[in-house]
C-alpha positions as a Markdown table, in Angstrom:
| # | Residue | x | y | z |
|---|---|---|---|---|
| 1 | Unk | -9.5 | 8.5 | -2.7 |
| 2 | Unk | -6.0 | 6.6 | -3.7 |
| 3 | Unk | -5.8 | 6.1 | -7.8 |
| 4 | Unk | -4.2 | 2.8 | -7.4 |
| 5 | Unk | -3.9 | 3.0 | -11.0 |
| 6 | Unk | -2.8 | 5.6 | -12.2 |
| 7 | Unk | -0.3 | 7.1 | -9.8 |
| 8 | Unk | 3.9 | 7.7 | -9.8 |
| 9 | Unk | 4.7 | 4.6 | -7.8 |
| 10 | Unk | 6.9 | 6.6 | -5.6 |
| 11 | Unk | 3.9 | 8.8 | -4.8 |
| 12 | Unk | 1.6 | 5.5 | -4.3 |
| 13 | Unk | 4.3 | 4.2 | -1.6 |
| 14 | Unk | 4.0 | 7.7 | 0.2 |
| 15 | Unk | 0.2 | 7.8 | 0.3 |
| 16 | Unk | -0.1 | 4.4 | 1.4 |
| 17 | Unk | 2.8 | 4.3 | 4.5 |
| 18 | Unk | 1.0 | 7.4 | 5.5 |
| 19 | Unk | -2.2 | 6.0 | 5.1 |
| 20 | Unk | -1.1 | 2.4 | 7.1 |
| 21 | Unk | 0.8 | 5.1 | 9.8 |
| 22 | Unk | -2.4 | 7.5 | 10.2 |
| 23 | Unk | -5.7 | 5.6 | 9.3 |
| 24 | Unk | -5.8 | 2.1 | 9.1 |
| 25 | Unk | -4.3 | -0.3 | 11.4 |
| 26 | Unk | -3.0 | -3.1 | 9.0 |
| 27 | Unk | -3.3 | -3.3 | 4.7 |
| 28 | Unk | -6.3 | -5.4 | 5.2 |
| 29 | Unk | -8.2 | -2.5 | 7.1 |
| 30 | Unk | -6.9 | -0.2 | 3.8 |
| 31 | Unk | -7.5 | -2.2 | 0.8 |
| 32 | Unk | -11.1 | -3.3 | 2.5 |
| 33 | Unk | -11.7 | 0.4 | 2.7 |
| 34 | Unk | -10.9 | 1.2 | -0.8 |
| 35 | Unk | -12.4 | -1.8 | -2.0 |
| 36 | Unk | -9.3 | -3.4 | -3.5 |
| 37 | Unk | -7.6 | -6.7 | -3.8 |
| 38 | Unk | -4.7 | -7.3 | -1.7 |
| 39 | Unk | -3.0 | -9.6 | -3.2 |
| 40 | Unk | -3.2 | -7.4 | -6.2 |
| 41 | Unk | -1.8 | -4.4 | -4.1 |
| 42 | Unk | 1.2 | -6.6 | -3.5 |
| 43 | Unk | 1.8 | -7.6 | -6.6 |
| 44 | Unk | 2.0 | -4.1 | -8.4 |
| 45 | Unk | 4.2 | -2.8 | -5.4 |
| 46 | Unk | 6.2 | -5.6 | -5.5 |
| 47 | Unk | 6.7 | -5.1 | -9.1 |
| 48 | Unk | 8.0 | -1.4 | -8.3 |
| 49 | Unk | 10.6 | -3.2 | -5.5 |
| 50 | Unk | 8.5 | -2.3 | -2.6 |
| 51 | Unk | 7.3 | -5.1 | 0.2 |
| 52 | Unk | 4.9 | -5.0 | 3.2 |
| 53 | Unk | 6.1 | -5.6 | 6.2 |
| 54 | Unk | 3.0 | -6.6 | 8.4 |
| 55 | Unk | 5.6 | -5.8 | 12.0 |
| 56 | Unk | 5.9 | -2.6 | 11.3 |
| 57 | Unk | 2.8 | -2.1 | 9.1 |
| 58 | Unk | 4.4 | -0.2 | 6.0 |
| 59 | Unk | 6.4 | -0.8 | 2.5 |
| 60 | Unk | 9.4 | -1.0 | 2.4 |
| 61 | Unk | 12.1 | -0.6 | -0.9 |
| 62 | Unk | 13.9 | -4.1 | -1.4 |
């Protein structure tokens, strides 16, 4: 289970570009698994300077 939460946001970018690259094939699939908002998702990575790109399904530093 991801701690969307709670964890270092470099950690949280690792654990979900290898989630995206290994489980799920887009952030819809992922966030609908874990039962979380996307748009919240977004908004926290985005805070940290991290964006999705939906080509190459994975976030990406700024």
């Amino acid at each position: 289970m991801i701690n969307f939460e709670t964890k270092d946001m470099n950690l949280l970018y690792s654990i979900l570009n290898l989630k995206l690259r290994d489980e799920f094939k887009d952030l819809d699939d992922l966030v609908n698994y874990y039962g979380k908002n996307k748009t919240e998702v977004l908004d926290k990575m985005e805070k940290a300077g991290y964006f999705y790109n939906k080509e190459e399904n994975q976030f990406k530093r700024k």
